[in-house]
C-alpha positions as CSV (number, residue, x, y, z in Angstrom):
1,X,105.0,155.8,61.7
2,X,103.6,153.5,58.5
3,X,105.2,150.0,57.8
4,X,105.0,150.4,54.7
5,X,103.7,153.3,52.3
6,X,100.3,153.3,50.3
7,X,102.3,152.4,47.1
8,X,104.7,149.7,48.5
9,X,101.5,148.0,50.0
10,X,99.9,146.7,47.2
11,X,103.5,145.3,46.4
12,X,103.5,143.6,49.7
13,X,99.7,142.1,49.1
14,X,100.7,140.5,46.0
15,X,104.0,138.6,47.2
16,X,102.3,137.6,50.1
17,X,99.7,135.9,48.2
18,X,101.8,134.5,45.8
19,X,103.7,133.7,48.8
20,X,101.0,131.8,50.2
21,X,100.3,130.1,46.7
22,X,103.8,128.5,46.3
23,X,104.6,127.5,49.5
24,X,100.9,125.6,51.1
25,X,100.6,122.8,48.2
26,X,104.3,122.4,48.7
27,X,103.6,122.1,52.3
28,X,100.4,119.8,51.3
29,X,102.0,117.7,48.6
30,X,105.2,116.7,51.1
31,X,103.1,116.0,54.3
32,X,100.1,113.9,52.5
33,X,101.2,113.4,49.2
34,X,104.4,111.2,49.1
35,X,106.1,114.4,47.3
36,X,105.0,114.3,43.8
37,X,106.7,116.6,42.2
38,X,105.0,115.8,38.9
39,X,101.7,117.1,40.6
40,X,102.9,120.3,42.2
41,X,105.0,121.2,38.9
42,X,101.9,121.1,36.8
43,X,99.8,122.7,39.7
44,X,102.6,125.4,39.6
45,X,102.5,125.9,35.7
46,X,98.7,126.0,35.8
47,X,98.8,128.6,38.4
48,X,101.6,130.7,36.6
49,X,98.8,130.6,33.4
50,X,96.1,132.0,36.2
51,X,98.4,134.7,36.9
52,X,99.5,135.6,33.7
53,X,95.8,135.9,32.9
54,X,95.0,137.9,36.2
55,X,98.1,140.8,35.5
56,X,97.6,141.2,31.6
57,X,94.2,141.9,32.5
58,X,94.5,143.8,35.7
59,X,97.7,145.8,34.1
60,X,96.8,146.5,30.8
61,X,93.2,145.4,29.5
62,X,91.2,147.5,32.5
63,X,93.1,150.4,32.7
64,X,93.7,151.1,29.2
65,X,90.4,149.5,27.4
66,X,87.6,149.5,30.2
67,X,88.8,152.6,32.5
68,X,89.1,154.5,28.8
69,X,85.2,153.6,28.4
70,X,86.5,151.1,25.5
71,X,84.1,148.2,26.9
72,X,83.3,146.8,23.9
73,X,87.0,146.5,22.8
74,X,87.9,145.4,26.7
75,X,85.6,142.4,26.2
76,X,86.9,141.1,23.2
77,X,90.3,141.5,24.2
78,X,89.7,139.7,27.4
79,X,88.2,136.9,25.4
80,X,91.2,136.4,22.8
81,X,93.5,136.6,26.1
82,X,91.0,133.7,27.7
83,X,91.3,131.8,24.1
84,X,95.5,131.8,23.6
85,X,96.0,131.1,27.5
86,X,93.2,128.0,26.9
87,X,95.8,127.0,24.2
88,X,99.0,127.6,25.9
89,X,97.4,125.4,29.3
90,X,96.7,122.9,26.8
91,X,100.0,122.3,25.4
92,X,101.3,122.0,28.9
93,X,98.5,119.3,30.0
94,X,98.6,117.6,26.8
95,X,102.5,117.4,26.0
96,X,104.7,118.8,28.6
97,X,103.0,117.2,31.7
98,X,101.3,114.3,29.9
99,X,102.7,111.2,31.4
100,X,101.5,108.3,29.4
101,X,102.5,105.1,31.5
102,X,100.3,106.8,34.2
103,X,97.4,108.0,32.4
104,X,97.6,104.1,31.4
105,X,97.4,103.2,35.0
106,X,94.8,105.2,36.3
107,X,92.7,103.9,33.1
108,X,93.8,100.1,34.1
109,X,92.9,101.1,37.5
110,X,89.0,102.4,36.5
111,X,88.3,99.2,34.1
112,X,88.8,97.3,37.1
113,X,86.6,99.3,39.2
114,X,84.2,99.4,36.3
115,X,84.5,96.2,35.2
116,X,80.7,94.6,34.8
117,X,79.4,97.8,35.0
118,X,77.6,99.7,32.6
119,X,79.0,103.4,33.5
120,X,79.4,105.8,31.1
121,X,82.7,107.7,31.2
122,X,82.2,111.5,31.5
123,X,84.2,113.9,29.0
124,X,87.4,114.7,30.7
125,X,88.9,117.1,28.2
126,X,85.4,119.2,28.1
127,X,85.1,119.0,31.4
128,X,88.7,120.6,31.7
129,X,88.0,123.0,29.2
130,X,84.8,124.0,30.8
131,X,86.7,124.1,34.9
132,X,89.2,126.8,33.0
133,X,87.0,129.0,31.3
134,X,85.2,129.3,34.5
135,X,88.0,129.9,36.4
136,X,89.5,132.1,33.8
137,X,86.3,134.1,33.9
138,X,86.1,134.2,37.7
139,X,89.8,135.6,37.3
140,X,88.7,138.4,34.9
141,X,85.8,139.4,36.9
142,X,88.0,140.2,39.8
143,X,90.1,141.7,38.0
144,X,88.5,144.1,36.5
145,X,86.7,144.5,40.2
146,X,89.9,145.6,41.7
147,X,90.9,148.1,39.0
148,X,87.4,149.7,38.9
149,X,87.8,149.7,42.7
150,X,91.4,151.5,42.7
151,X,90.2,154.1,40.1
152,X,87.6,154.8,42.5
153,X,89.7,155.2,45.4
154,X,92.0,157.3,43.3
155,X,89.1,159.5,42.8
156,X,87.9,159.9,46.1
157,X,92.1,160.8,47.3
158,X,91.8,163.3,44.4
159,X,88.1,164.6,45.5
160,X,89.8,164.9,49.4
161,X,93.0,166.9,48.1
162,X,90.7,169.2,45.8
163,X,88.6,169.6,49.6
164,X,92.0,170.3,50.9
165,X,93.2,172.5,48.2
166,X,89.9,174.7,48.2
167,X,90.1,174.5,52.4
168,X,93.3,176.0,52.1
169,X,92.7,178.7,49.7
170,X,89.1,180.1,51.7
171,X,91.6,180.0,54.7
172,X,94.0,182.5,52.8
173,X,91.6,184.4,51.1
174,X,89.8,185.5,54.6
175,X,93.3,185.5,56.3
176,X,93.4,188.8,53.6
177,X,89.7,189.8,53.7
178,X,89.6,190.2,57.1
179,X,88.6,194.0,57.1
180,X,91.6,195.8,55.4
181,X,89.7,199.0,57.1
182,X,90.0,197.1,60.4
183,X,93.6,197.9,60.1
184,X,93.7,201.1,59.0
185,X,91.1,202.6,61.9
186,X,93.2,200.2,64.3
187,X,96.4,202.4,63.5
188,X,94.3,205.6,63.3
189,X,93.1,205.3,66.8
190,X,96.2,204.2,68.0
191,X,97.4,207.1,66.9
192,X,95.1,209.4,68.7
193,X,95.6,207.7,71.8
194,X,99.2,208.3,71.7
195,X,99.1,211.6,72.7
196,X,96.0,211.2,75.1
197,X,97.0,207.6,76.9
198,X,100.6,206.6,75.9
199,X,100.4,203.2,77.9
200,X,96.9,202.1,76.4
201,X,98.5,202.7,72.9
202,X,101.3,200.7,73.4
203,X,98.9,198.4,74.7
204,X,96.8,198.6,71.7
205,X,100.2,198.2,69.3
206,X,101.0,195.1,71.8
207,X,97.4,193.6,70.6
208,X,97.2,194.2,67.0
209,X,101.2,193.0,66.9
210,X,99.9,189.4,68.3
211,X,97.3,189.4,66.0
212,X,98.8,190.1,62.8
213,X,100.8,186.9,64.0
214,X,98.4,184.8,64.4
215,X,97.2,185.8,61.2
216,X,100.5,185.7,59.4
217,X,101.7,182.2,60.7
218,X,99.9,180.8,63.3
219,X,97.1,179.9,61.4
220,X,99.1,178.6,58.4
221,X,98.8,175.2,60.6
222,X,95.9,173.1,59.8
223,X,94.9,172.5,63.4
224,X,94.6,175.6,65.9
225,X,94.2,175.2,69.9
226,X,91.1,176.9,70.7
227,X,92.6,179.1,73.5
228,X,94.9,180.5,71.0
229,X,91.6,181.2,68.9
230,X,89.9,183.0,71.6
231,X,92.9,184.9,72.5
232,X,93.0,186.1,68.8
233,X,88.8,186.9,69.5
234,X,89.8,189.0,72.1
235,X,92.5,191.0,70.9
236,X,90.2,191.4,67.8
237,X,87.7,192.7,69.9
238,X,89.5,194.8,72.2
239,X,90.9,196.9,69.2
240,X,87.6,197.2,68.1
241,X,86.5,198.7,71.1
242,X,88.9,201.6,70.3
243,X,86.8,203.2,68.1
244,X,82.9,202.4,69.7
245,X,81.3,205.1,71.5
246,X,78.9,205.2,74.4
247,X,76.1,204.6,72.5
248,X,77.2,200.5,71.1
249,X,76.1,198.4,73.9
250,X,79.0,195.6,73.8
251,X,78.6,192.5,76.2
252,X,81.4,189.6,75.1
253,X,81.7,186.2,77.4
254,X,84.6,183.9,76.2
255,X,85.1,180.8,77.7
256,X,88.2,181.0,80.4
257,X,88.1,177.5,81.9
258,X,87.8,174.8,79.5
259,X,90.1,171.7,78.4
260,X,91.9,172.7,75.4
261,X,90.4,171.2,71.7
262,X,92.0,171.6,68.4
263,X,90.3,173.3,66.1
264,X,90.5,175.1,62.5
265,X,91.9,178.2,62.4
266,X,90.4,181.6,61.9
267,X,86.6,179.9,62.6
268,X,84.9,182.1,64.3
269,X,86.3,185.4,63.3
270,X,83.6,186.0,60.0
271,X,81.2,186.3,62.5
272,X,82.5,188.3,64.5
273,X,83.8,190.6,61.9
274,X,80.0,190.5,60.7
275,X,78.3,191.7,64.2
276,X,80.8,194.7,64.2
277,X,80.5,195.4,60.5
278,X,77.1,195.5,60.4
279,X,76.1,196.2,64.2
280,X,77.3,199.5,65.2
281,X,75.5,202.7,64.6
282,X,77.1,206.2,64.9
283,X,73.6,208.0,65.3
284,X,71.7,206.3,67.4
285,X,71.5,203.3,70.1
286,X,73.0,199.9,68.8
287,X,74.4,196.6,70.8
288,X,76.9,193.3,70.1
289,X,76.3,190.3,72.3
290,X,78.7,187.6,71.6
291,X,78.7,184.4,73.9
292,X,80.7,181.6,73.6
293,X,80.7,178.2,75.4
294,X,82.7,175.1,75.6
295,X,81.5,171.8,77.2
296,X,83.6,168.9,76.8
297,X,83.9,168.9,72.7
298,X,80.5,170.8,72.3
299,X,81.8,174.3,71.2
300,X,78.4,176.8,71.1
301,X,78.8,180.7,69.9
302,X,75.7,183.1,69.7
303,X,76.2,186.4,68.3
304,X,73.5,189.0,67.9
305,X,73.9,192.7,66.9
306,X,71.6,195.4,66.0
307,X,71.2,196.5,62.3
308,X,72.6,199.4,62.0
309,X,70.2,202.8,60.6
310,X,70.7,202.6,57.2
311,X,72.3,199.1,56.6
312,X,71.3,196.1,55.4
313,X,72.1,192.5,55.9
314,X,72.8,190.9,52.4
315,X,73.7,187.4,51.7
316,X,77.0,187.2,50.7
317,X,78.2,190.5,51.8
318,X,78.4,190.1,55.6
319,X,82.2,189.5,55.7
320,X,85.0,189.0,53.2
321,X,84.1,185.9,51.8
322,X,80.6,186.0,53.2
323,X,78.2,183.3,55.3
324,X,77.4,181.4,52.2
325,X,80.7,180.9,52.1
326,X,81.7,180.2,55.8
327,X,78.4,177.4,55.5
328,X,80.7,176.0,52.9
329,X,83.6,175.6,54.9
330,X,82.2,174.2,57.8
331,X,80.3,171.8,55.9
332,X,83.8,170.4,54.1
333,X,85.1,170.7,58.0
334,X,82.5,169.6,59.6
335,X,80.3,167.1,57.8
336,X,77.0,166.3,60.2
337,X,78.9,167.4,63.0
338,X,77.9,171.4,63.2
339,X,74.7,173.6,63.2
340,X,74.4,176.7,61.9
341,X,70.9,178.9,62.5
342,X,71.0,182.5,61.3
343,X,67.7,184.6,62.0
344,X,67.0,188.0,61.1
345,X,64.5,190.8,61.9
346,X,64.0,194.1,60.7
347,X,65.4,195.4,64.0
348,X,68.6,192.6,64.5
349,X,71.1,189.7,63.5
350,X,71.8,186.7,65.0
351,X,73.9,183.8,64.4
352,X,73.7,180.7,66.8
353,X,76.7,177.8,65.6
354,X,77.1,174.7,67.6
355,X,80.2,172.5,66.8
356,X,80.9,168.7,67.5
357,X,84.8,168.9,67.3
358,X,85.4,165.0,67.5
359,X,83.2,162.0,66.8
């Protein structure tokens, strides 16, 4: 379970280093200082001037000026802000916290050090000026680092929904392209088997009942176990069965023994679909091999089929949403981790995926 949320923790970051920032020259001033309170008040003050410089510009300079592609307008504005804090820090130094009985000792104090020496004093107030518009700079810059860096982060959350969001919508557009005419030849030949083998067609009912679940809400979950995927392979390829004849040589080997892996649902099934599609002739001699193999979290399926008399293997039209597609979706799923070789002759198909299912 999180500690704390994605938006409470910048919260949290920010009163823990402002945290930090009251309490260690507290800590610093009462341990080696004596306690001078004068001191830490007007390190305090100083420091609240920092932070109101930080926030205006972090707030509302960079997200409504730079962020908007207003950079000339940002600039400017950020110098004013540097100019009327310079003013605001010097009516603290110069009135508020200007103690003049000790300015007069510290000067007593350097003529005596001095004294017989020809040293030339160096320009306290511009040096003071110059130490805060560095630092007020410095202040700006980082900044307007960490808001450029959040809208980037933003963007790459939104880029990963919109991956998400399209992930989600292939899944349910193949979850409803996956042959419509699968289902309707399913149901006719269970209906001719009725009355030739009664248990095989309740069989067959039994089968396409456990896959239409799977389809339906199984794989509504992002993550799949694999057995449950090759079980859904199998029943998909058993009611295919129903309807080859003697002449489709069909050889399938699914994995049996294997340790369980999550995967993606409804991965394979394209490809399958495809060889069976495209694969099966009614006039003369055709074949399906489909192999798969699992080895530790190597996942490795080969499919080849025959082309069928008459068809033709199109790009795009292999399956419902096609293998341009499924290269799509294993590329946002998969990203380095898979490889996808698809070789065609004039005589047959084949598809050869391997899968890396965790780094």
């Amino acid at each position: 379970m999180k500690i704390l949320s994605n938006k409470k923790l910048p919260i949290a970051l920010h009163v823990l280093a402002w945290g930090i920032i009251i309490l260690i020259p507290r800590y610093l001033i009462n341990t080696y200082g004596g306690g001078n309170s004068h001191f830490l008040y007007h390190f305090y003050t100083n420091t609240a001037i920092y932070g109101l410089l930080f926030y205006i510009n972090y707030r509302l300079l960079v997200p409504r000026l730079y962020l908007n592609e207003k950079h000339l307008q940002y600039f400017l504005s950020a110098a004013g802000l540097i100019i009327l804090l310079s003013l605001l820090m010097w009516y603290f130094n110069d009135f508020v916290f200007f103690d003049k009985e000790r300015e007069e000792q510290i000067a007593k104090v350097m003529n005596e050090l001095n004294k017989g020496k020809d040293v030339i004093k160096p320009p306290i107030r511009q040096f003071m000026m110059y130490e805060y518009f560095f630092t007020s700079v410095l202040i700006c810059g980082f900044s307007l680092g960490l808001g450029v860096l959040e809208k980037l982060t933003r963007h790459e959350k939104e880029r990963k929904e919109l991956e998400k969001e399209r992930l989600n919508s292939e899944l349910a557009y193949l979850k409803n392209q996956i042959s419509p005419h699968f289902f309707f030849n399913t149901l006719n030949n269970i209906y001719s088997l009725i009355g030739i083998d009664a248990s095989e067609a309740r069989e067959a009912v039994l089968k396409l009942s456990k896959l239409m679940r799977y389809l339906l809400y199984d794989s509504e979950q992002g993550k799949v176990m694999l057995s449950d995927e090759i079980g859904f392979l199998t029943h998909y390829i058993d009611l295919m069965k129903l309807r080859l004849n003697h002449k489709v040589g069909l050889s399938v080997a699914l994995p049996e023994n294997f340790t369980d892996l999550g995967i993606p649902p409804l991965l394979f099934i394209p490809f399958v679909e495809n060889a069976f599609k495209h694969g099966v002739s009614n006039r003369g001699q055709s074949f399906i091999d489909i192999k798969m193999t699992v080895d530790g979290t190597q996942i490795s399926l080969i499919i080849k089929n025959s082309i069928a008399a008459g068809g033709q293997h199109v790009e795009g039209q292999h399956t419902g949403i096609g293998l341009e597609n499924v290269q799509k979706r294993l590329k946002l799923l998969f990203p380095g981790k898979h490889h996808l070789k698809i070789v065609q002759t004039n005589d047959d198909f084949m598809v050869e995926l391997h899968l890396e299912t965790k780094s």
